[in-house]
N, C-alpha and C positions, 0 to 999 in steps of 0.2 A: 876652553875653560880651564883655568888653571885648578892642579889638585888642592885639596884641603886635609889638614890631618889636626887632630888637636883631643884633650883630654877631659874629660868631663866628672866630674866626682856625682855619686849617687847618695845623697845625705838625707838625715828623717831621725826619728825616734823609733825607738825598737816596733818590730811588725808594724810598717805602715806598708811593706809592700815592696820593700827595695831591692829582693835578689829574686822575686815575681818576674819584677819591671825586667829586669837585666837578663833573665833566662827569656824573656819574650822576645826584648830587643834582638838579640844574638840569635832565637832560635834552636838554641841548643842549652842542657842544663850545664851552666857554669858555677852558680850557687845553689847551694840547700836552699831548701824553705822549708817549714814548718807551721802552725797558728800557735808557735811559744814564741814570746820575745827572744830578743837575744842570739838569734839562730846564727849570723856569721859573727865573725869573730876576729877573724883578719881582712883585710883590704885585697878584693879579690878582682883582677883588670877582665875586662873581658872587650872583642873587638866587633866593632861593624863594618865592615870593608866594602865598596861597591866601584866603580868605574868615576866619581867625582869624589869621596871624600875617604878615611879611615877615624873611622871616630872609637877613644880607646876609654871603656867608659870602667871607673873604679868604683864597685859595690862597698860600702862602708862599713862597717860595725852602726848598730844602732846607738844614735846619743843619749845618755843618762849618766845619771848621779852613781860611780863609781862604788862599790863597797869591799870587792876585792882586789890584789894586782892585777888579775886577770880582765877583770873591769874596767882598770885604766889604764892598761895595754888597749883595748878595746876604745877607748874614748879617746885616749890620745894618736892611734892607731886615723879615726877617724875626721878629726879636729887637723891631723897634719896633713892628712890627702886632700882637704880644701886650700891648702895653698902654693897647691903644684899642679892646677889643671888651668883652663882654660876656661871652662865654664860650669856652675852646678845645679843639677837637679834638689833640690829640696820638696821632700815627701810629706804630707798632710794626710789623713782622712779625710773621706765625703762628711764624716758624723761629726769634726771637729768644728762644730759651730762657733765656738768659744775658745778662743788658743789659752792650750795650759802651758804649764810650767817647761814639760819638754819642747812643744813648740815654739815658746817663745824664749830658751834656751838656744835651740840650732837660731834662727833668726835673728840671735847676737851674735851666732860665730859668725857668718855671714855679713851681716853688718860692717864687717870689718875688711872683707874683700873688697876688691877691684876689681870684678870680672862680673859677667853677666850672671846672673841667679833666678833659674826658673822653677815657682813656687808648682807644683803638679798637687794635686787634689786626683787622690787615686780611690781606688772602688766606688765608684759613680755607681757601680751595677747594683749597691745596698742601699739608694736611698733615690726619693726623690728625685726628678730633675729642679723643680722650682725649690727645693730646702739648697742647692749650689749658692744660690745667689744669696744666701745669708752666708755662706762659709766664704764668698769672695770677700763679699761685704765686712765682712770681719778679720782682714788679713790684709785686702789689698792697700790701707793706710799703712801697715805698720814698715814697710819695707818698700823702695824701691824696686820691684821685682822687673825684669824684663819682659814676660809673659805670668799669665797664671792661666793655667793647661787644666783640665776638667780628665782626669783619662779613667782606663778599668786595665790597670798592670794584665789581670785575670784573665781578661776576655778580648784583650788587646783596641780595645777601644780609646781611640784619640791617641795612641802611639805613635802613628805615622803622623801627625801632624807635631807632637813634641819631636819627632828625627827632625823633620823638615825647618822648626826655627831652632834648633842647636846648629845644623849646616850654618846656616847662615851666621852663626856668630865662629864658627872654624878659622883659622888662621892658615895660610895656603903654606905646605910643607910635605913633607917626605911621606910615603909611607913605611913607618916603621915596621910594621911585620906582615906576613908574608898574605895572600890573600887566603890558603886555605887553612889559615888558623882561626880562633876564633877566642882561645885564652892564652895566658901565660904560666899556667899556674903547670908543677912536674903531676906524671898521670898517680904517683903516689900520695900528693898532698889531695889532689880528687879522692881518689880511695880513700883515705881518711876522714874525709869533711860527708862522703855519701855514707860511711858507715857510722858515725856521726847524726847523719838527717834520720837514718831509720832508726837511732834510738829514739831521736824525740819525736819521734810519729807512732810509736808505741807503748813507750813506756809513759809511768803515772808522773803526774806536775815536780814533783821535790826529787825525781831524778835526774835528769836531764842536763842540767846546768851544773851541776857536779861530775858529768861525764866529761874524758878527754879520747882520742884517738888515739896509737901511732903505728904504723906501719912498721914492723920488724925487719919483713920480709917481701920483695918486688921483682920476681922474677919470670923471666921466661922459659917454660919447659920444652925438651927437645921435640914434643910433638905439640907446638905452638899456644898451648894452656899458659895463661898469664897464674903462676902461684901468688897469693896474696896471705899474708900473716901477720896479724893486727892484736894488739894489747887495749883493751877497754881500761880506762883508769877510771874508778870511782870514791869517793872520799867516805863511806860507810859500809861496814859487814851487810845493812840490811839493804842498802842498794844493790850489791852485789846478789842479794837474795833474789832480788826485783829482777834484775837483769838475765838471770840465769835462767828466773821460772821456772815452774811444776815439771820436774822431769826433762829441763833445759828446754821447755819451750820458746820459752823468751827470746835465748841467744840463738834457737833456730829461727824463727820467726825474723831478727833483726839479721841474722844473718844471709837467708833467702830474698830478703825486699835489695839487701846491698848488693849482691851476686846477680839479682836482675839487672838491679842497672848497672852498674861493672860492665858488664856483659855486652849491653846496650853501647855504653861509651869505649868499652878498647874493641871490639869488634870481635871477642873468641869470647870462646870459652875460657869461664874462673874457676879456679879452686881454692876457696877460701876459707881459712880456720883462723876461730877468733878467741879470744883468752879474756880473762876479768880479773883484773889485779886491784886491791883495794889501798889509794893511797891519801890517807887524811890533809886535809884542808891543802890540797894541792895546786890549788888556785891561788894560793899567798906564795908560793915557795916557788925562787927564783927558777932554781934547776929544772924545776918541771915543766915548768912556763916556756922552757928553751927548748928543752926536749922536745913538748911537742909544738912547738916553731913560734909560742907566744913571744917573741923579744922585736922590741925597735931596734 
């Protein structure tokens, strides 16, 4: 049997499930997740490797109506990884009975490929099995889809049979990297994006999306402690308030949930200190966007 390798894009509207999917597939956390929209932010590859195929699947930024640069770093971020793969998962809810305006935005980008496009209908474990067959029924016209997949990203339910018809559409080739990888991303841009996911697993709604990362500092200490030192950007004095919390609760709090899993993903012990700089509407401002890795 000859090998297969090929690229698969993970595409949806914000929170449908998409870096769930991709942390099950792999097995390992290569994306945040959160229940806030919005949660990645750049194009995140991550790999499934076995004895017949390499399948290198790219997690997307969620699609929507832009309102900052940061926002259409993030749409166009997503909108270009659909036309460098081989094939794409397109994310739905169980509860989308009726496709709105996000879904049937992604389903025009789509529209416009040449490669196979499998429609997935994720969190099945929230509803009914007989309300599926309204959400098929309501989708399977508007697109030529190649499969549409019922799955639970969550609970891993109907995942292996979504691997099983992307093999099949693989194109026989190389494997590009090595078997016991599993992402591409540096262990610092992780440390950022995880110290990132535990703000928005803590703090209140009108923070979060205002927050940035960056890593200052990534080093190894002579008795094998990974030091880590990170700048929180926030665009208001009273976010900064937020973050901090009673007696710097807050920033211990977000800072112990990241230092776990740190910990977890480089295999030592962390030592981690975190800072909070306040930088206004830093999500329109080129410079900052770059800084911390927002740029095409």
């Amino acid at each position: 049997m000859e090998f297969r390798s090929g690229f698969v894009a993970i595409a949806g509207r914000p929170n449908v499930g998409k870096s769930t999917l991709l942390n099950k597939i792999c097995g390992e956390k290569v994306a945040i997740t959160s229940s806030k929209p919005q949660t990645t932010r750049n194009v995140i590859k991550a790999f499934l490797t076995n004895e017949r195929f390499q399948m290198i699947f790219l997690d997307t930024p969620g699609l929507h109506a832009p309102k900052t640069k940061l926002g259409k770093f993030m749409v166009d971020a997503a909108s270009g990884s659909l036309k460098e793969v081989d094939a794409v998962i397109l994310i739905i809810e169980a509860t989308d009975e009726i496709p709105g305006k996000g879904n049937l935005f992604a389903i025009d980008l789509v529209k416009k490929l040449k490669i196979p496009v499998f429609l997935v209908i994720n969190k099945i474990d929230m509803v009914q099995k007989d309300s599926l067959l309204v959400v098929i029924s309501a989708y399977k016209d508007l697109f030529e889809f190649k499969e549409i997949i019922p799955i639970s990203a969550k609970r891993g339910e109907g995942v292996s049979i979504l691997i099983d018809a992307l093999e099949k559409e693989l194109p026989v080739g190389p494997k590009f990297f090595p078997d016991d990888t599993f992402t591409d991303q540096p262990e610092r841009d992780i440390a950022a994006e995880l110290i990132r996911e535990k703000i928005l697993i803590s703090t209140s709604d009108e923070v979060p999306h205002g927050t940035g990362v960056e890593i200052m500092t990534f080093k190894e200490r002579e008795n094998g402690m990974i030091e880590i030192q990170a700048t929180i950007f926030c665009e208001k004095e009273s976010h900064k308030g937020i973050l901090i919390g009673k007696k710097g609760a807050m920033l211990k709090r977000i800072g112990t949930l990241a230092r776990t899993d740190l910990e977890a993903l480089l295999g030592t012990k962390v030592f981690l200190e975190l800072w909070i700089k306040v930088k206004p509407d830093w999500r329109n401002k080129d410079s900052m966007l770059k800084s911390l890795g927002y740029n095409n």
